[in-house]
C-alpha positions as CSV (number, residue, x, y, z in Angstrom):
1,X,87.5,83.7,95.9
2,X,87.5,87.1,94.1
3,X,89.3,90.1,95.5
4,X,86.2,91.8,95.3
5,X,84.8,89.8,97.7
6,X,87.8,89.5,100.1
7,X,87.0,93.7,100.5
8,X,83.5,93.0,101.5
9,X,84.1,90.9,104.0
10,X,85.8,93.1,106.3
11,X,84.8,93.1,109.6
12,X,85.8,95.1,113.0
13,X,87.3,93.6,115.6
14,X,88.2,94.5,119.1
15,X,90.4,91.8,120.7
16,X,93.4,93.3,121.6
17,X,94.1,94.5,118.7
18,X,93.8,98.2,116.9
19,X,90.2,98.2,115.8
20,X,91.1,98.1,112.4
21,X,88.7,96.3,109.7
22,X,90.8,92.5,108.7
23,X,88.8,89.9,106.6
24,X,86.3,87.6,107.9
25,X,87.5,84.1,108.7
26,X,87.2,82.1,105.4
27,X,87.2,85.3,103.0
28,X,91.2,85.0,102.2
29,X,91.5,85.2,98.1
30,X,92.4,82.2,96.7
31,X,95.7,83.5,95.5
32,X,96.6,83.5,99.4
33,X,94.6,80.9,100.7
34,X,97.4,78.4,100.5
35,X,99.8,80.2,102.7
36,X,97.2,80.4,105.8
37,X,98.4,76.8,106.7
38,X,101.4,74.5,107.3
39,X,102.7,72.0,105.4
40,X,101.4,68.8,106.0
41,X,104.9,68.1,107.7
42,X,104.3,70.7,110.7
43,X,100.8,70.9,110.8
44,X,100.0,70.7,114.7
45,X,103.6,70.9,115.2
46,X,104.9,73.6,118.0
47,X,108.3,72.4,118.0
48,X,110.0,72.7,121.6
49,X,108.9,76.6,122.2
50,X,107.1,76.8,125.6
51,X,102.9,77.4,125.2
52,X,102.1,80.9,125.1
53,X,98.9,80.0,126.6
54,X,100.7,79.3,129.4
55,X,101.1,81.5,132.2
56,X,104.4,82.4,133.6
57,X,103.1,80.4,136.8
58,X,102.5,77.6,134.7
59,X,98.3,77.9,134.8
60,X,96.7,77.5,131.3
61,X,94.8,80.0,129.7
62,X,91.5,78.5,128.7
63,X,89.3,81.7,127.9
64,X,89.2,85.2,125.8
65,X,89.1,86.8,129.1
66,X,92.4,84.6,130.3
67,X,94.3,85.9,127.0
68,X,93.9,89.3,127.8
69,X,95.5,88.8,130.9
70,X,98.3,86.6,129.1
71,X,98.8,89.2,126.3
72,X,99.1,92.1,129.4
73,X,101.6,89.5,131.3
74,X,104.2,88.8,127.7
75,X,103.7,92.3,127.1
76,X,105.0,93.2,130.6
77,X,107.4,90.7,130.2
78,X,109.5,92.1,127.2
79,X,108.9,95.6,128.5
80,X,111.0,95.3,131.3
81,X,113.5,92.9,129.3
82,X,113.9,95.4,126.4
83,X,112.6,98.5,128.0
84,X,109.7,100.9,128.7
85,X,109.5,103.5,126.0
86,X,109.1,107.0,126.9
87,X,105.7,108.2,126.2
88,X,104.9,108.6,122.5
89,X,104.2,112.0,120.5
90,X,101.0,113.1,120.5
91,X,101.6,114.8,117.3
92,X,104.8,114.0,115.9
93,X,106.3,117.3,113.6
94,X,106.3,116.2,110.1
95,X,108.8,119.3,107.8
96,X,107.6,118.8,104.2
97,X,111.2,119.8,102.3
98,X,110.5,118.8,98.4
99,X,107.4,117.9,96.5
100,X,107.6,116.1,93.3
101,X,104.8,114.3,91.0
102,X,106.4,110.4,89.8
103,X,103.7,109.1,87.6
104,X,100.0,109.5,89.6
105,X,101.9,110.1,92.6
106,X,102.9,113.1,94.9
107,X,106.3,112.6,96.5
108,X,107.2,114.5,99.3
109,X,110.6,114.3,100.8
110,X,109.8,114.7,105.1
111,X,111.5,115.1,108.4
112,X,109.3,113.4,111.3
113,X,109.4,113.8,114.9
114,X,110.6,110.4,116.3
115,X,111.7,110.9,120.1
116,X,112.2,113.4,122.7
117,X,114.6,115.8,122.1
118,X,113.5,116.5,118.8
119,X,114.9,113.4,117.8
120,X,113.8,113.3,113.8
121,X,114.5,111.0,110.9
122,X,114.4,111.3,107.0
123,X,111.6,109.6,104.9
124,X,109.7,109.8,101.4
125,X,106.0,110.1,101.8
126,X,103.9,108.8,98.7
127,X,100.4,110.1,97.9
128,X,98.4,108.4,95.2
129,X,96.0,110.5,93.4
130,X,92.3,111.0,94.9
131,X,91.0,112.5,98.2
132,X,91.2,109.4,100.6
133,X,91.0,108.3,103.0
134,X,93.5,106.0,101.9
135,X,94.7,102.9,103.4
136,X,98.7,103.4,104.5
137,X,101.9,101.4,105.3
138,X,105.3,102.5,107.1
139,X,108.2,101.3,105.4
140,X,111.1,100.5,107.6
141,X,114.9,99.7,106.5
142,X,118.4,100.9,106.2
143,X,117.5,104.0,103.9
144,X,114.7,105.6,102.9
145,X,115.2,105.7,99.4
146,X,114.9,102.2,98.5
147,X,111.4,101.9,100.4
148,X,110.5,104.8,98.2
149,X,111.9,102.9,94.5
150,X,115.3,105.1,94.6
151,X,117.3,102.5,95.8
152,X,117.6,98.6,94.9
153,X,114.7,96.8,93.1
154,X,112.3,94.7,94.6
155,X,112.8,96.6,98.1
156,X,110.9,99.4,96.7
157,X,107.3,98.4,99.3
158,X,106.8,101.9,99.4
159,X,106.8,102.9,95.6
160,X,104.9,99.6,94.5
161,X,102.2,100.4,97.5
162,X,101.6,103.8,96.6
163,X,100.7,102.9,93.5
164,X,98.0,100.3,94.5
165,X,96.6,103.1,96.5
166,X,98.0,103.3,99.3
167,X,99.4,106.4,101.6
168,X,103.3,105.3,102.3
169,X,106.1,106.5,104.3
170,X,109.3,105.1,103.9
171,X,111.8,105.9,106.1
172,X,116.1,105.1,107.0
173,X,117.9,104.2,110.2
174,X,117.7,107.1,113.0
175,X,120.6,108.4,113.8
176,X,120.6,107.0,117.5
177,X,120.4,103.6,115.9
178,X,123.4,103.4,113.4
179,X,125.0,99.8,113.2
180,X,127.8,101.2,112.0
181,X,128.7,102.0,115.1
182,X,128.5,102.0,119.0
183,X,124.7,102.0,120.1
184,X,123.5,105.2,121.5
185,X,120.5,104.8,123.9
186,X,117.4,106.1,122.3
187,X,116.6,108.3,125.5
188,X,118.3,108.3,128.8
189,X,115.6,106.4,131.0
190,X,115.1,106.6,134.5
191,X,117.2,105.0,137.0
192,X,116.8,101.7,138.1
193,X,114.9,100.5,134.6
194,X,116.3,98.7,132.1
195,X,117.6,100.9,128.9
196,X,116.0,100.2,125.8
197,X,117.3,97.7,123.4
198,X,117.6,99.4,119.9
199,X,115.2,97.2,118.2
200,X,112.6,98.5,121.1
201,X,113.5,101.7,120.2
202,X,113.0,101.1,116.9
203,X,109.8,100.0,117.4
204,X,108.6,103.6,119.6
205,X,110.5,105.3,116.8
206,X,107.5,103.2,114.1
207,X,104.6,103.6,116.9
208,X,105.2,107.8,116.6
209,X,105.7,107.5,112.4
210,X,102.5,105.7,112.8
211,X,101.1,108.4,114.4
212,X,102.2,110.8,112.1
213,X,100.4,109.1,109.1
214,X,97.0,108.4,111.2
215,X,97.5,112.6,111.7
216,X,96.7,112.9,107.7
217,X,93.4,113.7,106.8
218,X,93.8,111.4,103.7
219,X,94.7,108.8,106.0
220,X,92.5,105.9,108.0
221,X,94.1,105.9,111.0
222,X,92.9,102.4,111.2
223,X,94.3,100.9,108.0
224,X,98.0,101.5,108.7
225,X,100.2,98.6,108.4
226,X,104.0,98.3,108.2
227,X,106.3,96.3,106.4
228,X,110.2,95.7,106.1
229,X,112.8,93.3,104.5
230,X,115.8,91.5,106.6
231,X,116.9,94.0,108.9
232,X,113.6,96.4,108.3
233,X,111.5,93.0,108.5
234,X,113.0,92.7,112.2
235,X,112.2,96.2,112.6
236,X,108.5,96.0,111.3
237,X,108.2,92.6,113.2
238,X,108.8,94.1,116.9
239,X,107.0,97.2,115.7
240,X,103.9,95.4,114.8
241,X,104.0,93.3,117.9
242,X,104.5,95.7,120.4
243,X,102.3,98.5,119.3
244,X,99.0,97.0,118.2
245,X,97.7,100.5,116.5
246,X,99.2,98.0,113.3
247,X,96.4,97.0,111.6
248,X,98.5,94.4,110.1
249,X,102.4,93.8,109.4
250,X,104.4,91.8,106.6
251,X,108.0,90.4,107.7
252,X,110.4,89.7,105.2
253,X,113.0,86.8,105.8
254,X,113.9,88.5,109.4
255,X,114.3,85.3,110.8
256,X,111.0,85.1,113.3
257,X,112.8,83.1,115.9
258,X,116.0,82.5,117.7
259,X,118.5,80.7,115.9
260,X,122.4,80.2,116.4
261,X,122.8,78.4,113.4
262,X,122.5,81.4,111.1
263,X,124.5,84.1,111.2
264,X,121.8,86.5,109.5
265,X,119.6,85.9,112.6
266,X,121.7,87.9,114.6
267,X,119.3,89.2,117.3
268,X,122.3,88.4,119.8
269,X,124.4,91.7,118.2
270,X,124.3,94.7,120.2
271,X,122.5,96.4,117.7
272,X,119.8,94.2,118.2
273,X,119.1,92.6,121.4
274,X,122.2,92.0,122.9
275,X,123.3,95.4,123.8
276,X,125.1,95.9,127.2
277,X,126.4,99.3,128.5
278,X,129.0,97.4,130.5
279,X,130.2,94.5,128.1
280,X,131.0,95.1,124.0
281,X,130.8,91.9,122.5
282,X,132.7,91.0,119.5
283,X,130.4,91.1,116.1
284,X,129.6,87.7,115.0
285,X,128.1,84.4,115.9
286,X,127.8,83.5,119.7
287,X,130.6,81.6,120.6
288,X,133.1,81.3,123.9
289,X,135.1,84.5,122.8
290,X,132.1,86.1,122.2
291,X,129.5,85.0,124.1
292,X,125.6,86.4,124.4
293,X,125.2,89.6,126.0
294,X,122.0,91.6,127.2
295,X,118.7,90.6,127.7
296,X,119.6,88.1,125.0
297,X,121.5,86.1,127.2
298,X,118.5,86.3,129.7
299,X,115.7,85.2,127.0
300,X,118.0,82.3,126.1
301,X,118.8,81.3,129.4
302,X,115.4,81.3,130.5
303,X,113.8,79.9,127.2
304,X,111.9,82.6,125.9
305,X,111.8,83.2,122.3
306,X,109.9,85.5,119.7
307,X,107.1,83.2,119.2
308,X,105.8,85.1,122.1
309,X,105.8,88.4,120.7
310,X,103.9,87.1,117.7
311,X,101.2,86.3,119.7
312,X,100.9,89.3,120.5
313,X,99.9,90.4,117.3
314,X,96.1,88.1,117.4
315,X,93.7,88.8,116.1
316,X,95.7,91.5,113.8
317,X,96.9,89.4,110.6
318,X,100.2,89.2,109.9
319,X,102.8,87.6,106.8
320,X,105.9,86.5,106.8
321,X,107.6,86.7,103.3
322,X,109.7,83.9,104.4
323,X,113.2,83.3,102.7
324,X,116.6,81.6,103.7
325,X,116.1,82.5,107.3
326,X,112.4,81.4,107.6
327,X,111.9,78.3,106.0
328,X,108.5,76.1,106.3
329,X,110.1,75.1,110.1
330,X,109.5,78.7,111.0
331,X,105.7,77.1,111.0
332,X,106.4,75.1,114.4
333,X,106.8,79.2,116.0
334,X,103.9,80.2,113.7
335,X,101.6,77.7,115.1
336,X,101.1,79.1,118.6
337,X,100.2,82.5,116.9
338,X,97.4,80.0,115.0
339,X,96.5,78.5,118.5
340,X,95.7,82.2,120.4
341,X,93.8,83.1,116.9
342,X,91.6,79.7,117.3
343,X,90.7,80.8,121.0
344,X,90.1,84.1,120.2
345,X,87.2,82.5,117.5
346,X,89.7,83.7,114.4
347,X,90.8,82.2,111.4
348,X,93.1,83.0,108.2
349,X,95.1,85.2,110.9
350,X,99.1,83.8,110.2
351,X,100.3,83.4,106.9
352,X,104.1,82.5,105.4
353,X,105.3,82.3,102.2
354,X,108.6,80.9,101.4
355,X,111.3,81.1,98.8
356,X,114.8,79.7,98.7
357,X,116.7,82.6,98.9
358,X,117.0,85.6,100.9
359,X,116.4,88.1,98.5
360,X,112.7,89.0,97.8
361,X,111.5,87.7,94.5
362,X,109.0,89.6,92.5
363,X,106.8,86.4,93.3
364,X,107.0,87.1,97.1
365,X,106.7,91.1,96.8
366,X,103.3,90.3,94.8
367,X,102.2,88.1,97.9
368,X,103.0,90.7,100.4
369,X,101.2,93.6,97.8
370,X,97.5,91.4,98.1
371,X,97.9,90.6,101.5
372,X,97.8,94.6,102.2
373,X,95.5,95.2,99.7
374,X,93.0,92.5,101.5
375,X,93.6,93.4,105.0
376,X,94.0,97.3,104.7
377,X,91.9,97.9,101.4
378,X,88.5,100.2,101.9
């Protein structure tokens, strides 16, 4: 199916999600048809993760109007194990500091308004020539530059984005957030509530950047997605899932669900989701010198695990640019996703690719470029 007719066959929706336009169910190009599916080897497989259409007192959820009240119950659920955010900017500042023209594009070096306390970070914003409104992705890692094309190749989401038409932003670690060293809580919450983890806080830092491009006049605020590699594709992941004004999200290789056995899916580190004002655990893999800390300890103990959060995102469409972390296994998580999509009356809503290594591949980045193209584009 032609890309031409992928874009006509948008369609609103209004389940839970952010009102934004995705495809209708069957209308995925056929470049990216293959990807909306398991392998044969984990079709109908959900591995041993616990039903998410499951209520936490073990009733089933069997209708639309059931899900809403699951969605609102997970929701609640992280919430209070990674922490309530502060409310979000209405209208984040956004300091314009240097404009330059790279090929058709405007590049304007910013400063946006992230947290209370006039709490900022550092980004590129890309404009594409034209009057908009234009579709738009965040771009979260590290830096900001490499988002943007000034930093290593086939990390540049931002650059390659912007000049497929899209609005981007592409901004670094805040400074409350820096893994190289001790995490300092995003805000100082009130008492008796949990603090926020730092990859919660990451995700309110995205909601207000989101906010910040939906403020543009050349922007739709409903065609803003987000997308991030590794350590930005955890970042975009629990963005995407816990603020659902996403349209849609890509993950790269962020490693989508709990997993001891790799190092690289560290979500156990204190800069992740094992931070504890009380204990500092030594960096590295869980072990009995260095066991889990923070509500990571709690989710594992208890047998939660991100599948969960994922489906949060229905009906919104999601990717993940699978690599070494998220192999075709990642599928038996994926598939609960799939099942909330099927009762909510949606198809063509999950999507992985895969590729042997952890570095994206200019295969995989051209993947991730159509799926925003057919979920975001006018």
């Amino acid at each position: 199916m032609s890309l031409l007719l992928c874009l006509f066959g948008l369609l609103s929706i209004a389940l839970g999600g952010s009102g934004a336009h995705p495809l209708a169910n069957g209308d995925v190009p056929e470049t990216l048809r293959p990807f909306f599916a398991p392998p044969a080897a984990f079709a109908g497989d959900f591995g041993a993760y616990r039903s998410v259409l499951e209520f936490n007192d073990g009733s089933r959820v069997r209708t639309v109007e059931d899900w809403r009240r699951r969605r609102e119950e997970i929701l609640a659920t992280w919430r209070e194990l990674t922490g309530s955010w502060p409310p979000l900017i209405e209208n984040p500042k956004v300091q314009y500091l240097d404009q330059t023209q790279r090929d058709d594009l405007t590049q304007h070096k910013v400063i946006v308004e992230i947290a209370p306390g006039d709490q900022t970070v550092a980004g590129y914003l890309l404009v594409p020539k034209g009057q908009g409104p234009f579709p738009a992705v965040l771009v979260v890692y590290y830096d900001a530059e490499t988002g943007a094309g000034l930093g290593k190749e086939l990390r540049d989401f931002g650059y390659q984005l912007a000049r497929r038409g899209f609005v981007t932003l592409s901004i670094g670690t805040p400074a409350f957030a820096s893994l190289n060293a001790p995490y300092k809580p995003l805000w100082d919450v009130p008492a008796g509530r949990p603090p926020l983890q730092p990859l919660s806080a990451l995700a309110y830092v995205a909601a207000n950047c989101h906010t910040a491009l939906a403020d543009r006049p050349d922007v739709d605020p409903d065609r803003i997605g987000i997308v991030g590699h590794s350590y930005g594709g955890k970042w975009a992941m629990f963005a995407s899932c816990l603020y659902d004004r996403f349209a849609c999200a890509a993950w790269s290789d962020p490693g989508i669900v709990f997993d001891e056995t790799r190092p690289n899916v560290n979500y156990w580190e204190p800069w992740y989701l094992g931070w504890d004002a009380k204990v500092q655990r030594q960096r590295g893999v869980v072990s009995e010198a260095s066991p889990r800390t923070g509500p990571y300890r709690q989710m594992v103990e208890t047998g939660r695990d991100l599948h969960e959060l994922h489906a949060l995102m229905a009906p919104r469409p999601f990717l993940v640019s699978g690599g070494a972390e998220d192999p075709p296994k990642r599928w038996q998580a994926l598939n609960h996703a799939v099942e909330v999509n099927r009762l909510l009356g949606h198809s063509d809503r999950v999507a992985m690719t895969n590729r042997p290594a952890h570095d994206p591949t200019a295969e995989s980045n051209a993947h991730i470029y159509i799926f925003f193209e057919c979920f975001l584009a006018p």
